[in-house]
C-alpha positions as CSV (number, residue, x, y, z in Angstrom):
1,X,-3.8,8.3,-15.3
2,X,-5.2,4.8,-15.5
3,X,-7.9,4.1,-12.9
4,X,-7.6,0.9,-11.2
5,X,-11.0,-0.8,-10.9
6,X,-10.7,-1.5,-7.1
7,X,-8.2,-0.6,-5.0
8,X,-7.7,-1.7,-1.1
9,X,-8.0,1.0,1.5
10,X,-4.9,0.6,3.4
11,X,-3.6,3.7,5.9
12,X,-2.0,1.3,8.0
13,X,0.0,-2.5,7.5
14,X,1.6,-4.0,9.8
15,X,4.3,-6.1,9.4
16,X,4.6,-9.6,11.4
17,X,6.9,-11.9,11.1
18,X,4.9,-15.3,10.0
19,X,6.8,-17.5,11.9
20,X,6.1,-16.0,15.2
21,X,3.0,-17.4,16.5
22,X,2.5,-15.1,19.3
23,X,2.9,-12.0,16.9
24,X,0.4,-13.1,14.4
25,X,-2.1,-14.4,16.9
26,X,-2.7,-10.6,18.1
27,X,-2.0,-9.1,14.8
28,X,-5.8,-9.1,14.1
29,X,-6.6,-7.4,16.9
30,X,-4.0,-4.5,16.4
31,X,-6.9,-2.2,14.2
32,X,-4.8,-2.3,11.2
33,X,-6.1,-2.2,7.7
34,X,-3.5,-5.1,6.7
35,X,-1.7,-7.3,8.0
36,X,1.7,-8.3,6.4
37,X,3.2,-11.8,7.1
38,X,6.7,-11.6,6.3
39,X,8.6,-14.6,4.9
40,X,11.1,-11.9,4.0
41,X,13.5,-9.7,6.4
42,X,11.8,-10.9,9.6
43,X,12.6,-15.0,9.1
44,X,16.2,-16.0,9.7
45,X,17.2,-18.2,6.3
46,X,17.1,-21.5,8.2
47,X,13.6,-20.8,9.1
48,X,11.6,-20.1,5.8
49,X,10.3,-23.9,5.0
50,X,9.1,-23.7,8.7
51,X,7.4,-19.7,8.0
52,X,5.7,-20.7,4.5
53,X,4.3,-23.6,7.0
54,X,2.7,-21.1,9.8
55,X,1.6,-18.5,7.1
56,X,-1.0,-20.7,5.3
57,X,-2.7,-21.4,9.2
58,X,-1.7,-17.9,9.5
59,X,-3.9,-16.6,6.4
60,X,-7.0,-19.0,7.1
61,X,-7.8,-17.7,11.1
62,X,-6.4,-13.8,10.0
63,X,-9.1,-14.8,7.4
64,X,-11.6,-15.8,9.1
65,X,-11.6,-13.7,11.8
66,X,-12.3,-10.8,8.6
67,X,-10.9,-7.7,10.8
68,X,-8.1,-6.9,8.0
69,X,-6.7,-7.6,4.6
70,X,-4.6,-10.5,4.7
71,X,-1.1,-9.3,2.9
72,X,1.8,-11.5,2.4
73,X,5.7,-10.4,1.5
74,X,7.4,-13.0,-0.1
75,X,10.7,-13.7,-0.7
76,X,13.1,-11.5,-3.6
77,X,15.5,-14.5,-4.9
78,X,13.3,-16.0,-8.1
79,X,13.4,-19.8,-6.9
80,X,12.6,-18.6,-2.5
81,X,9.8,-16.4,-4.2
82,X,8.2,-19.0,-6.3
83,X,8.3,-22.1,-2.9
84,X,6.3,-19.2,-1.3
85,X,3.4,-18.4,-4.0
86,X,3.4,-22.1,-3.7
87,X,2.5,-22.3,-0.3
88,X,0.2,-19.0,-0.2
89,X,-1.7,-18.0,-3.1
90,X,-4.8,-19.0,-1.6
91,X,-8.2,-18.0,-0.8
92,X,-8.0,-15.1,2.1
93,X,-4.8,-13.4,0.2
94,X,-5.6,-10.0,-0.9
95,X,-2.4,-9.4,-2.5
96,X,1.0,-10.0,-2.5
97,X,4.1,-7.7,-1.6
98,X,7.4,-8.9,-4.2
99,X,10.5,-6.8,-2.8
100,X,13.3,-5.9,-4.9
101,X,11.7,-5.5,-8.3
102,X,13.9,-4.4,-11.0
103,X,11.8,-4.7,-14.0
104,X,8.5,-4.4,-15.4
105,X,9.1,-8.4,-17.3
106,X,10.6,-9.7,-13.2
107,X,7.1,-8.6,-12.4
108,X,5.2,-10.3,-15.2
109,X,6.6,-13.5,-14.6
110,X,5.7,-13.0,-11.1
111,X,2.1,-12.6,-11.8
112,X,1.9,-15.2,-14.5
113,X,2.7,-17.6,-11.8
114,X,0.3,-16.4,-9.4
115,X,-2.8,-16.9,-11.9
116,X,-0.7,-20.8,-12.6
117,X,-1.5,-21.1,-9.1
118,X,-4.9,-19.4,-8.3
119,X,-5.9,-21.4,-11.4
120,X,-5.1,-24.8,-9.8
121,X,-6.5,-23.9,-6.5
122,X,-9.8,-23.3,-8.1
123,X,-9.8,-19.3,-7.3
124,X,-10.6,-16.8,-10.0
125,X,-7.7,-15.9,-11.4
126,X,-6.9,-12.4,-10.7
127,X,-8.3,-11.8,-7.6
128,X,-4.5,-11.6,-5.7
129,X,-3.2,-8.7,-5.8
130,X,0.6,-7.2,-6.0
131,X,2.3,-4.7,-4.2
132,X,6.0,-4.4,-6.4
133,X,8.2,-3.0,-3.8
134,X,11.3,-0.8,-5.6
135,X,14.2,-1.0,-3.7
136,X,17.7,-0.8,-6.0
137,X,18.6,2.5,-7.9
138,X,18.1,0.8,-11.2
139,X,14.0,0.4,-10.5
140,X,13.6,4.1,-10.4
141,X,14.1,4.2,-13.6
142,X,11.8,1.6,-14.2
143,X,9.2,3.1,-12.0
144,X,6.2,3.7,-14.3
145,X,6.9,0.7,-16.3
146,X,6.6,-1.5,-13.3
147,X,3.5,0.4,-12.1
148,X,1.8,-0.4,-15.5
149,X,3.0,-4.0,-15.8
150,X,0.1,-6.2,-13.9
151,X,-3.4,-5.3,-13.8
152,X,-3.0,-7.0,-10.4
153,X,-0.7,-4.2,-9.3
154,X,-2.4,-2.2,-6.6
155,X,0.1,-0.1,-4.4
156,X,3.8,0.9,-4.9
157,X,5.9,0.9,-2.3
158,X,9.5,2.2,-2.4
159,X,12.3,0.4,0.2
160,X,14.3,3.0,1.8
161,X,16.6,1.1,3.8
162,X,17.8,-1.0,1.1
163,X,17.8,2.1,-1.7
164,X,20.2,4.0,0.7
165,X,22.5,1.0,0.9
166,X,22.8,-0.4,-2.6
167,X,23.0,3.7,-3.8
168,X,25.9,4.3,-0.6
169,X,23.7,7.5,0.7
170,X,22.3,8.3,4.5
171,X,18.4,8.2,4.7
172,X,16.8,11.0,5.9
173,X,13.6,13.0,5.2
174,X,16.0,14.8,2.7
175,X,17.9,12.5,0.9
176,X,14.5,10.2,0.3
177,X,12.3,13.0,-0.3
178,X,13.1,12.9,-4.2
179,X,13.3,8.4,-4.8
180,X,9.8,8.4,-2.8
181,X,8.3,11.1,-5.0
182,X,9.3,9.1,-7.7
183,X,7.8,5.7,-7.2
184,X,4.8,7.6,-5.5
185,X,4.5,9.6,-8.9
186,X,4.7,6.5,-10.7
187,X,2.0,5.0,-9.0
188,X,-0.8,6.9,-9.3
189,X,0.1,8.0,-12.9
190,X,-1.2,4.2,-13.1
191,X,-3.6,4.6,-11.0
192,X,-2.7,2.7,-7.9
193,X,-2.0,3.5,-3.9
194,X,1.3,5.4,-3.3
195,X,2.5,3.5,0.2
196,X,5.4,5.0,2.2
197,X,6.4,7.6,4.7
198,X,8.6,10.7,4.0
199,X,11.4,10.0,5.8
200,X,13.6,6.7,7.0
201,X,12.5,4.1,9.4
202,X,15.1,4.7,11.7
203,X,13.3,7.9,12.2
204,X,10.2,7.4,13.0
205,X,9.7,5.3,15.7
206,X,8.3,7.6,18.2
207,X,4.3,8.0,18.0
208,X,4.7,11.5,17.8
209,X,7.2,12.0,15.2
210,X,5.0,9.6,13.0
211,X,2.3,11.2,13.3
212,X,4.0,14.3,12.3
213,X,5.7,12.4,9.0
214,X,2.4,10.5,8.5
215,X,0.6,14.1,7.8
216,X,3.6,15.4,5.6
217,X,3.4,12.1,3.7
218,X,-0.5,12.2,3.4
219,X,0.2,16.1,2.0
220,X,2.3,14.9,-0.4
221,X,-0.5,12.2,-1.5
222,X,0.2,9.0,0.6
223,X,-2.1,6.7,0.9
224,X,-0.9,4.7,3.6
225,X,2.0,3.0,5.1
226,X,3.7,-0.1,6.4
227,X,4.6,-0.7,10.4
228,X,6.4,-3.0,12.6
229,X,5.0,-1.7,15.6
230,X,1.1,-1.9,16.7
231,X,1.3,1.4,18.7
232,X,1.9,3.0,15.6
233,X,-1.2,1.5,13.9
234,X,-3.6,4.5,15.4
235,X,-1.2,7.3,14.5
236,X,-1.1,5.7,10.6
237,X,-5.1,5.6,10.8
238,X,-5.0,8.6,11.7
239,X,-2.8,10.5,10.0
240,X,-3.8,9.0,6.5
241,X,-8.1,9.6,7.3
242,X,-9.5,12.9,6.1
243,X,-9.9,15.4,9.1
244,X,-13.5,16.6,9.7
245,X,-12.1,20.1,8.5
246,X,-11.0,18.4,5.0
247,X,-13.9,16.7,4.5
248,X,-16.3,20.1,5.5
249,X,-14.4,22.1,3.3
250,X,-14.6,19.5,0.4
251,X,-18.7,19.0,0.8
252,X,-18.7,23.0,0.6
253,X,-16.9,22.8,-2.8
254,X,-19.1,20.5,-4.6
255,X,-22.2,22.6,-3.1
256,X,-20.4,25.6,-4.0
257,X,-19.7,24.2,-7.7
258,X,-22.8,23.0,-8.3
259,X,-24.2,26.0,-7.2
260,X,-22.3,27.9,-9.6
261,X,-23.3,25.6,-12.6
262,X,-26.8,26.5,-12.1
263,X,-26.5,29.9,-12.3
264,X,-24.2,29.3,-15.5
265,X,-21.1,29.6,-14.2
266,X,-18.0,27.3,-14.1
267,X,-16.2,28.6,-11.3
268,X,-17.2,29.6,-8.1
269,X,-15.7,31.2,-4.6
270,X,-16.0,29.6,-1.7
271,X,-14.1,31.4,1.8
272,X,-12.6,33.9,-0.3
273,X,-11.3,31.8,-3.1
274,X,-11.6,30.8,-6.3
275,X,-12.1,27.1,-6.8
276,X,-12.4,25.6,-10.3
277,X,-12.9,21.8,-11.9
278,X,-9.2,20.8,-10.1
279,X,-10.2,22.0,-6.6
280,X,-13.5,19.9,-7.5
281,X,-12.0,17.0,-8.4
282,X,-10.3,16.5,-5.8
283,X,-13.4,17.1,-3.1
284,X,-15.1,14.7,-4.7
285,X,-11.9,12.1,-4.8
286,X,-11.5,12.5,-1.0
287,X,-15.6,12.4,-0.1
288,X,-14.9,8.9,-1.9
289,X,-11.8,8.0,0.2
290,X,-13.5,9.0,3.4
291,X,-16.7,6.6,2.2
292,X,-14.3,3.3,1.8
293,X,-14.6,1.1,4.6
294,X,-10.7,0.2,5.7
295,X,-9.3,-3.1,5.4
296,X,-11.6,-6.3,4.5
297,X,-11.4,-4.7,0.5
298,X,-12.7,-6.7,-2.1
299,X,-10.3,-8.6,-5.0
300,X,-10.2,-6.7,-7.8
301,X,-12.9,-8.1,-10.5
């Protein structure tokens, strides 16, 4: 697995459209980790000059105000995608979410613009991140390639709603459980955040059947995922924060490990099991986890 050098710590992002002023004035405020302004699926076509407009106002006071990393989704056709790096790659931007990537080379020429443009804004050139969304059946197949093609990649996030309609299936818990594996498999074979919830959208729009989704996804080693609604912000923070009980246990087993390497040994039991270097590895990757502060994350360096 390749390690990325600093990755954001994102359980929740919420989506707002950037062209609703009302929205994005209280997205700050919502306790997310991000916030997303879309210039995507939530701007009608005849309002995206007038979005790209209210997102660069929108990414200085969301900015400012330093509550949450500042995310922005930008348009899939080539020449709508590059009028919108245009108008925000700037300072404040912690990354970037690019829908509908089919290849690892679509997503190179994406970031090869990006540093154009952090170049000639006088920003070091790297520090926006990207956030390849897959979204047609032909990117699964490109999954790991895309995952490895930018060291400004950090998250993969896989859209369900548009996979079930260009592949002509139903999404459900079942029939997504095996395309989100997938890209979430590809992402952290390279070392980034696997974003996403284990089941369809349409789904999950009650508090309580999130939260129940959110803790199957975080079993299955999500990081974090997106939103439209604020009330579901606190069940995502929630469900994607180590519990006190994981976080006990995982203290226990690197006292219990080290424990055992003083006395010689290299494994050790611990509430009548055996744990070994795996079992330790992962303590010691969630300790870390739970000792990242959410949102506000650095650009990678």
């Amino acid at each position: 697995m390749t390690q990325h050098r600093n990755l954001p710590s994102w359980r929740s992002l919420l989506y707002v459209p950037a062209n609703n002023e009302r929205f994005v004035a209280k997205a700050g405020d919502r306790g997310a980790d991000a916030v997303v302004l879309d210039l995507e699926d939530g701007v009608p076509p005849d309002e995206k000059a007038e979005a790209r407009r209210m997102c660069r106002e929108a990414i200085d006071r969301l900015a400012a105000a330093a509550r949450c990393d500042v995310v922005v989704r930008v348009n899939a056709p080539l020449r709508l995608a590059v009028r919108d790096l245009e108008a925000v790659v700037r300072p404040g931007v912690r990354a970037i979410f690019v829908p509908k990537v089919e290849t690892a080379g679509g997503l190179k020429a994406i970031a090869e613009i990006v540093s154009e443009l952090e170049a000639e804004a006088g920003m070091e050139v790297g520090a926006t991140g990207l956030v390849p969304m897959l979204e047609t059946p032909g990117s699964l197949f490109e999954a790991r390639a895309i995952a490895g093609a930018s060291p400004r990649n950090v998250a993969m996030v896989l859209g369900s709603e548009d996979l079930a309609t260009e592949a002509g299936f139903e999404p459900s818990a079942e029939t997504l459980l095996h395309p989100k594996l997938q890209v979430a498999f590809a992402a952290k074979a390279e070392g980034l955040l696997a974003l996403g919830l284990l089941d369809s959208v349409a789904a999950i729009s009650e508090p309580e059947k999130t939260r129940e989704v959110a803790r199957r996804s975080a079993r299955f080693g999500f990081d974090g995922a997106t939103c439209v609604h604020p009330g579901i912000v606190p069940v995502l923070n929630e469900a994607f924060s180590p519990s006190e009980e994981q976080l006990d246990l995982a203290r226990r087993t690197v006292e219990a490990m080290e424990a055992a390497w003083a006395e010689g040994r290299g494994a050790a039991r611990l509430d009548g099991r055996m744990i070994d270097m795996p079992m330790l590895t992962r303590a010691r990757a969630l300790l870390r986890k739970a000792g990242r502060p959410p949102g506000r994350s650095d650009a990678p360096t």
